[in-house]
N, C-alpha and C positions, 0 to 999 in steps of 0.2 A: 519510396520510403527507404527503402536499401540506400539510394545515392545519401540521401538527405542525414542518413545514420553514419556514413563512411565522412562525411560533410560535418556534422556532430564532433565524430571523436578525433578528425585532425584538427580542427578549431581545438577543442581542448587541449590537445596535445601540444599543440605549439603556443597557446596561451599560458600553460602551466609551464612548458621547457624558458618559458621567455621569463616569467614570473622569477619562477628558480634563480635563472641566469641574474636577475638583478637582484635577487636577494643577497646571492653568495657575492656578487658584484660591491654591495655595500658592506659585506661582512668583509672582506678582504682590502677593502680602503682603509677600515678603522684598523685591522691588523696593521697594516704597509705604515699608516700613519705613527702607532706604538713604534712602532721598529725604527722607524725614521726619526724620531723623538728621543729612543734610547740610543742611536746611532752617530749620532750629530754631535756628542761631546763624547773626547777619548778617555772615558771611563773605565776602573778598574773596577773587580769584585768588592774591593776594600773598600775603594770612594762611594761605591754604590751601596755599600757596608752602613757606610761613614754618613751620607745624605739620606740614610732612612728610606732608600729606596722609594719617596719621595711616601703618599699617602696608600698609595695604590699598592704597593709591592706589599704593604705590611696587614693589609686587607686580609681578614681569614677567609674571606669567600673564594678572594682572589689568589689563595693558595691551595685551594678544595677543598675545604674541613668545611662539605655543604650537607653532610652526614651520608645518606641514600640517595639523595638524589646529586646526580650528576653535575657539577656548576656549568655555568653558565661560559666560564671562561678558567683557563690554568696560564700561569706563569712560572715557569722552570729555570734553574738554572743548572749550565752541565757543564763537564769538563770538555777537556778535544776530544774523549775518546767517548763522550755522550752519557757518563757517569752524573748521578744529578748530584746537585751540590746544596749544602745550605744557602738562605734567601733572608738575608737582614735577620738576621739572626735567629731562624728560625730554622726547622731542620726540614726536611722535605717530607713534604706529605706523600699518602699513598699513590692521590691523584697526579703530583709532581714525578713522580720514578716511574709510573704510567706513561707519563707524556713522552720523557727518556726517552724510556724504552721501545714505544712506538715511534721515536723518530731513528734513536739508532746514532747515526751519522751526524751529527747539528753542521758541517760543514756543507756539502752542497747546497742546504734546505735557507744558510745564511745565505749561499751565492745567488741563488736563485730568486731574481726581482718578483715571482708570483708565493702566493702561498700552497700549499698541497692539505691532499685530505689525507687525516690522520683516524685511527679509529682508538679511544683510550676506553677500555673496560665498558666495549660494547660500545660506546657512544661515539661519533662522528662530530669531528671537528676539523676546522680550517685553523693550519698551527704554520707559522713562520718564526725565523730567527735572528737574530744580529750577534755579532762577534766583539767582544769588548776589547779594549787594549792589550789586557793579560793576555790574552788568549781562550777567556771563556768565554761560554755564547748563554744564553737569554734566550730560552722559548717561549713564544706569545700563541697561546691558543683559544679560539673562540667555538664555542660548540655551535652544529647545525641542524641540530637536531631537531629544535623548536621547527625551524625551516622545513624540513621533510615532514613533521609532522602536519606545518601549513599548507605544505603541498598537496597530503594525502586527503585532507578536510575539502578542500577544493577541488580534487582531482573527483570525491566523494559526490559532492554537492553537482558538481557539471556534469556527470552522469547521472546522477540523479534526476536533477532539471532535465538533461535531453531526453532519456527517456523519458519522463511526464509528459513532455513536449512531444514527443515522437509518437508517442500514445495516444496522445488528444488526437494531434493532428490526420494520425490513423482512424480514429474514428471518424472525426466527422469527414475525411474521403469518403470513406465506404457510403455511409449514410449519403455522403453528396452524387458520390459513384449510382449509388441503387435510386435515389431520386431521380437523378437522371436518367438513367437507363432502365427505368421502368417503361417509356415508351417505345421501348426497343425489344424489348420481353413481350408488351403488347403484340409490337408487329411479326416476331416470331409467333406468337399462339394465332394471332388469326391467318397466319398463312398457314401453318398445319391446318387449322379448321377448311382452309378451302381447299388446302389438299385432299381432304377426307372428305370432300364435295360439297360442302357451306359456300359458293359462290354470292351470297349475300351476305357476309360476314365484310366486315370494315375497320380498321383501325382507329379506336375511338382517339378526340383531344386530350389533353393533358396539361393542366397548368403550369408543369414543371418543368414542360417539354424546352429548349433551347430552341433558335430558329433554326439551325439547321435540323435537325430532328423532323421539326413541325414542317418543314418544306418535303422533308424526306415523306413524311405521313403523307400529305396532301398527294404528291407524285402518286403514292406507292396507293392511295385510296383511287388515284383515275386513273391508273393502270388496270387494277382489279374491277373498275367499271367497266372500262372498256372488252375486258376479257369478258367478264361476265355479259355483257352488249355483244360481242362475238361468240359468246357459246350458244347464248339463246338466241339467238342470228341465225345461225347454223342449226340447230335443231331444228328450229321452224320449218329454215330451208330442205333438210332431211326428210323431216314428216311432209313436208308440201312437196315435193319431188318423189317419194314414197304413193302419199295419195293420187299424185297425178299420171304417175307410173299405170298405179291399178287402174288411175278412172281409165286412162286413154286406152290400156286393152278392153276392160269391157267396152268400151265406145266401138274402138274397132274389132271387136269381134262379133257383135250382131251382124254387118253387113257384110263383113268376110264370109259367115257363115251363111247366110242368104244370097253370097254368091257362088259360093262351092254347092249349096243346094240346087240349083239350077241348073247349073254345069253338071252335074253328074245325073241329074235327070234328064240332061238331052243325053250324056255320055250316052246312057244306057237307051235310049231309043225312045222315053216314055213320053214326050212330047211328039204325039204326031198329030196331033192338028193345027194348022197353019195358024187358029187363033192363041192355041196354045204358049207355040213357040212365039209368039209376037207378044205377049202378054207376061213370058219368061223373060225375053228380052230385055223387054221395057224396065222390070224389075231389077233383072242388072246391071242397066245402065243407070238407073235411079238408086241402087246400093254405092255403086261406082263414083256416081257424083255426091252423095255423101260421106263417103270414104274418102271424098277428094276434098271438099270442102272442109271436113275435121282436122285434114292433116293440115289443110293450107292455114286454116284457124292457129295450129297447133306450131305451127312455123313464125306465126305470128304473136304466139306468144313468148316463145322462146328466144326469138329476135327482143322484144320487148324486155326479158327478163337481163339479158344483155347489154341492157342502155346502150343501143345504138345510137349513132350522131345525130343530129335530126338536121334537114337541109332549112334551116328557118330562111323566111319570110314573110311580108306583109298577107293576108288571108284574112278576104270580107268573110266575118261569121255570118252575116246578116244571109249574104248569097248561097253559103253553104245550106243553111236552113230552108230558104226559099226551094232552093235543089230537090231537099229530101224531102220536101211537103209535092212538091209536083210529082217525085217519083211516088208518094205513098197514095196521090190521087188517080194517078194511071193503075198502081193496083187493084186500089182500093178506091172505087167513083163515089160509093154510098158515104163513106168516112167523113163526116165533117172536122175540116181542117184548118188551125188558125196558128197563123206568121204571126208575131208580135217581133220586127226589129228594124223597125225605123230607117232610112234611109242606110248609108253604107257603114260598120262597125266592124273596124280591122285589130288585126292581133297578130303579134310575131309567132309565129309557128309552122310546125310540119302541116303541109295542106293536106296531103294524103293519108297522116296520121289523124289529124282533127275532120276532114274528111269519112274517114272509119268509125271514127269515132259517133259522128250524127247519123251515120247509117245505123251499126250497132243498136242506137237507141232508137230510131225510129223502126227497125226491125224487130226488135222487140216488142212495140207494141202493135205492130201489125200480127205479128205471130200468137201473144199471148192476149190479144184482147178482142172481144168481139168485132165486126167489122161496122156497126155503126156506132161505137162509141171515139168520142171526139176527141180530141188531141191537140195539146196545144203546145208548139215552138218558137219560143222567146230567146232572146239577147239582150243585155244591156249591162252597161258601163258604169260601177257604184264604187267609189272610193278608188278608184285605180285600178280595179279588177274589171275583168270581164265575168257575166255569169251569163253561162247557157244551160236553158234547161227545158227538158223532155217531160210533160206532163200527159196524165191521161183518165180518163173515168171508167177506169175498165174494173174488175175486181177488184184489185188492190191486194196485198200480203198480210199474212198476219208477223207479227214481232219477230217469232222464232226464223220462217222464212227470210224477212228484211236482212237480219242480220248473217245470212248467208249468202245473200245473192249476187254477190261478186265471187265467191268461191268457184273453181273451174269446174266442169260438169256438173254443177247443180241446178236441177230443173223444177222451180215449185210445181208442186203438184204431180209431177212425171209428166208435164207438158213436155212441148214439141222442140225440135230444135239441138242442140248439141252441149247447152250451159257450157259456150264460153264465152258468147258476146257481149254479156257486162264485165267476164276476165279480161277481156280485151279492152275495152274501153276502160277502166281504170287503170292498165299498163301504161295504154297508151296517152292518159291526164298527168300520169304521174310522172312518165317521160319526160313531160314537158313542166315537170315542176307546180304542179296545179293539185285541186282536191276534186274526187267526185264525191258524192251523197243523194242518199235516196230517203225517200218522205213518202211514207205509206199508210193505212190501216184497212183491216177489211172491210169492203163496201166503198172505201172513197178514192181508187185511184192508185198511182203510182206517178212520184214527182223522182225525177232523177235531175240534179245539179250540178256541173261540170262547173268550175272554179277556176279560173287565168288568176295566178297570179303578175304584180305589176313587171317583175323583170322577165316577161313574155308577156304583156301588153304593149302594144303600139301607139295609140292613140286613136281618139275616133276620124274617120276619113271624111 
């Protein structure tokens, strides 16, 4: 606004200096022209007596009897020494010994081809002269007054307009200023809001937004997703690290203590019976290999947590299954056991992970379900996925249970074992890019379904 004002007043200023310049420009021809009209024949005061000064001279306007107000133009005549003189017979007005007097000198003012500015009784005029034969001169003078006055109207007016104009245009900035940058006001308020901990706060649309704005919003809206996807990311991970902290001492502190128990009963001598000390034994290496297996468990999840690489390869599931149904009949001879996977059905993966994996779940239900309830190990190939799954007619969970059961150390019921084999087994599906899911209710069983998806499917063999 400042430029555009500074832009304003030199346009006017050289509009109005230019205007001026051709007014005085035309005021100063019609002089030169008089001059040059009374010049061009060697006329005396006498002759010019004598021809009546033609219509013009004998004009009472054009002598200044224009009463108060200023005329418009004077014609003087003066001696050399710039004394004014009678003018066809007429004797000199006030406005004429005015003129005189303000020129003074009539001899340069004739040499000089321009006219000058005279001022006579307050008023401004452009006055030139010519030199007759005698020896007198003839001052011709035109007022400018009208002129400056059309100056000041218009110098009036163009400021006037510019500011009107400057004003407008002021406004509707601002109003187009705050329309627009109202979505910029938005994005300040909801980042203070998420500063002050509203991580769900979002920068609404805006009609009025420009596209760079609106790209700026979108940006600045999936950035505050992403942080907000990484704070609760990381809490999660906090509180899961946290609980798993506690669970894994108390885990290891039963058998830790069940082995210091021992040890400081033989310390002190109190095992002295040979069955005793055999039966202490036994207990500590049976603490021993649970202490060992929680940790190797516990190694395995934190590799897991780690997305380790996985050494892929083709891997018949069908034969993995077969595996674990032999191994769970040499435990278990009563168990009725049923394979459902068809000749050979391969899949790109970790063998030793998907491996773990059918153990996991077949160890689960050897552990948590009676020994002649039946079991059933299925594969197969639907849409491009693989699905394997561990079914069985043992109790089953109720809701609240289901929905924990891959949590680490959780044991329905305070059953057996260490709750981490189904943590494992979903590290280990998810490693490879896949879903597990379990299908339960009390009374009917437990279904667990491991999920391939197709870019870790192979095809069938």
């Amino acid at each position: 606004m400042a430029l555009l004002a500074v832009g304003v007043v030199v346009a006017t200023a050289v509009s109005l200096v230019g205007m001026r310049h051709y007014l005085i420009d035309q005021i100063d021809a019609e002089l030169l022209r008089t001059r040059q009209s009374l010049g061009t024949a060697p006329l005396t005061m006498e002759q010019l007596d004598a021809l009546g000064a033609v219509t013009l001279v004998r004009d009472r306007f054009l002598n200044g009897d224009a009463g108060d107000r200023a005329p418009d133009s004077l014609v003087a005549a003066t001696d050399r020494r710039g004394r004014a003189l009678a003018l066809a017979g007429y004797e000199p007005t006030d406005g004429q010994r005015a003129l005189a007097a303000a020129v003074a000198d009539p001899a340069p003012l004739a040499d000089d081809p321009e006219p000058h500015d005279v001022t006579v009784r307050d008023t401004a005029y452009r006055v030139t002269a010519t030199r007759l034969s005698d020896g007198t001169f003839v001052l011709v003078a035109a007022s400018t007054d009208a002129l400056h006055t059309g100056v000041a109207k218009a110098l009036r007016l163009d400021l006037g307009v510019g500011t009107l104009l400057l004003a407008t245009l002021a406004w509707l900035t601002m109003m187009s200023v705050r329309r627009r940058m109202r979505p910029l006001e938005d994005m300040v308020e909801t980042s203070s809001a998420i500063a002050e901990g509203d991580l769900t706060r979002r920068v609404p649309s805006s009609r009025e937004a420009t596209a760079e704005v609106e790209q700026l919003r979108l940006a600045l809206n999936s950035m505050l997703h992403q942080v907000e996807s990484a704070y609760r990311t990381r809490e999660r991970s906090t509180a899961q690290l946290r609980r798993f902290v506690a669970d894994a001492s108390h885990e290891l502190r039963t058998p830790l203590a069940a082995i210091r128990g021992y040890l400081q009963l033989y310390d002190k001598g109190m095992l002295r019976e040979p069955a005793e000390r055999k039966r202490a034994w036994e207990r500590v290496l049976a603490e021993a290999d649970r202490m060992g297996r929680l940790v190797d468990e516990l190694l395995t999840l934190a590799r897991l947590d780690q997305r380790p690489e996985l050494r892929l390869r083709p891997v018949d599931v069908g034969r993995l299954l077969r595996d674990a149904a032999e191994d769970l009949r040499v435990q278990q001879p009563e168990r009725p056991v049923t394979v459902d996977a068809e000749g050979a059905l391969t899949v790109c993966a970790d063998e030793s992970g998907l491996r773990q994996v059918v153990g996991n779940l077949v160890a689960n239900v050897r552990v948590h379900t009676p020994a002649d309830v039946p079991v059933r190990l299925a594969a197969e190939r639907v849409d491009g996925v693989v699905r394997l799954s561990v079914e069985d007619k043992g109790p089953g969970l109720t809701a609240e249970d289901a929905a924990r059961v891959f949590d680490r150390f959780f044991r329905a019921g305070g059953g057996a074992g260490s709750g981490l084999g189904l943590a494992i087994v979903q590290g280990a599906v998810h490693a490879h890019g896949g879903e597990v899911d379990v299908r339960t209710a009390p009374g009917e069983g437990l279904a667990v379904t491991v999920v391939l998806p197709d870019r870790a499917g192979a095809g069938a063999g």
